[in-house]
C-alpha positions in Angstrom: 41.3 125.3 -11.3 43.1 127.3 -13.2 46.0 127.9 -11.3 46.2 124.2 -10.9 46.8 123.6 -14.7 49.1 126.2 -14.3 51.4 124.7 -11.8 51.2 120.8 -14.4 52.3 123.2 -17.0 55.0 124.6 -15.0 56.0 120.7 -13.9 56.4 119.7 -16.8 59.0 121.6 -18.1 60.8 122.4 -15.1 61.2 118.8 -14.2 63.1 117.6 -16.9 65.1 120.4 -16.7 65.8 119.6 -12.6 66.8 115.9 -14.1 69.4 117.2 -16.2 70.7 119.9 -13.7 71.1 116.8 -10.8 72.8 114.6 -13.2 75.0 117.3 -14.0 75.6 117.8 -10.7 76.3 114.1 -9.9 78.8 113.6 -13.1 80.8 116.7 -12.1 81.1 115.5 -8.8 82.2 111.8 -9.5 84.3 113.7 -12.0 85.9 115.5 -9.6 86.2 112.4 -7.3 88.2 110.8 -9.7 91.1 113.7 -10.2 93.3 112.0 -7.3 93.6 109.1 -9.9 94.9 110.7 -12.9 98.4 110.9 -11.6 98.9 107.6 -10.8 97.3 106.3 -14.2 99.9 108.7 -15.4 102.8 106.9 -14.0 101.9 103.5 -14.1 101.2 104.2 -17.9 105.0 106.3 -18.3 106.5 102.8 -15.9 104.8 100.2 -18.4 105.7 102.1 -22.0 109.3 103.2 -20.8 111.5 101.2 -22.6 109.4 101.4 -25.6 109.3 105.1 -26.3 113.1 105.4 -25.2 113.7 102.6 -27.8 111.4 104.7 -30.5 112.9 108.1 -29.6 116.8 107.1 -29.7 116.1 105.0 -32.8 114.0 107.1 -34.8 113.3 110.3 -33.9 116.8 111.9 -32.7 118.4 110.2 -36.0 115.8 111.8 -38.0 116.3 114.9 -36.2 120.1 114.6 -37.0 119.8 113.8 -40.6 117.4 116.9 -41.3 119.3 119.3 -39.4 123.0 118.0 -41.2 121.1 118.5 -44.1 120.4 121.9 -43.4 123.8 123.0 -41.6 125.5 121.8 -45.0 123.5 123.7 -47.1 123.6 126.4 -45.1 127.5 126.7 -45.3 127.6 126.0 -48.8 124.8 128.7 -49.5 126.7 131.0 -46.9 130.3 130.4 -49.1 128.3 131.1 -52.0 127.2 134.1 -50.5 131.2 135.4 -49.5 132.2 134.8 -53.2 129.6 136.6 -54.4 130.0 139.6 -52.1 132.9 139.2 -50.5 130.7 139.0 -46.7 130.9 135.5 -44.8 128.1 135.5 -42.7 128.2 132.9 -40.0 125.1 133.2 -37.8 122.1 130.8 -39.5 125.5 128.2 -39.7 126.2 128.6 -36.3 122.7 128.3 -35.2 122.3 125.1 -37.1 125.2 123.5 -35.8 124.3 124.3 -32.0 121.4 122.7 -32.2 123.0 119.9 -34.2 125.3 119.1 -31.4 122.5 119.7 -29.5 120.4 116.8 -30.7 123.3 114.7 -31.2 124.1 114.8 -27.4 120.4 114.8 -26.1 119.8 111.1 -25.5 123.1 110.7 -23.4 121.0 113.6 -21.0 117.7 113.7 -21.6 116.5 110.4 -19.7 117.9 111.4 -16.6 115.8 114.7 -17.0 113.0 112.7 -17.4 112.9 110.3 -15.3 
């Protein structure tokens, strides 16, 4: 008798526990199931909102790009001139870097959607 109340005991907690463990299973499994899908959700998402987040990128975000950084470059060579007639040493590198990647973003929508697809 004993042993038999035993074994209810043991039931009783180690089937709920089974439950979850086979549900587990069974979501990761559908889960991995689905994986061969995500790709083409991926595209057929990027083929519908094309046109839209070229229009949004080479309307708003490059020009906001290229008004911070020609902010930046002409500040930059005005500090950097301040600079050389205060000591007489022109240096040119942060100017140089900020006007790379000026051009840089200036130029980047003529490229960048044939890199991308």
């Amino acid at each position: 008798m004993r042993n038999e109340n035993c074994f209810r005991k043991r039931m009783k907690v180690l089937l709920p526990v089974f439950l979850v463990l086979t549900a587990a299973v069974c979501l990761c499994a559908v889960h991995a199931a689905a994986q061969g899908n995500v790709a083409s959700a991926i595209e057929s998402t990027w083929s519908s909102a094309r046109t839209q987040i070229k229009q949004v990128v080479n309307n708003v975000v490059f020009p906001a790009l290229d008004l911070i950084l020609a902010v930046l470059f002409f500040a930059k060579v005005g500090l950097s001139y301040m600079d050389y007639r205060r000591s007489g040493h022109m240096d040119f590198t942060a100017p140089a870097i900020l006007f790379a990647t000026l051009l840089f973003t200036l130029t980047a929508p003529a490229y960048l959607w044939s890199i991308i697809g």
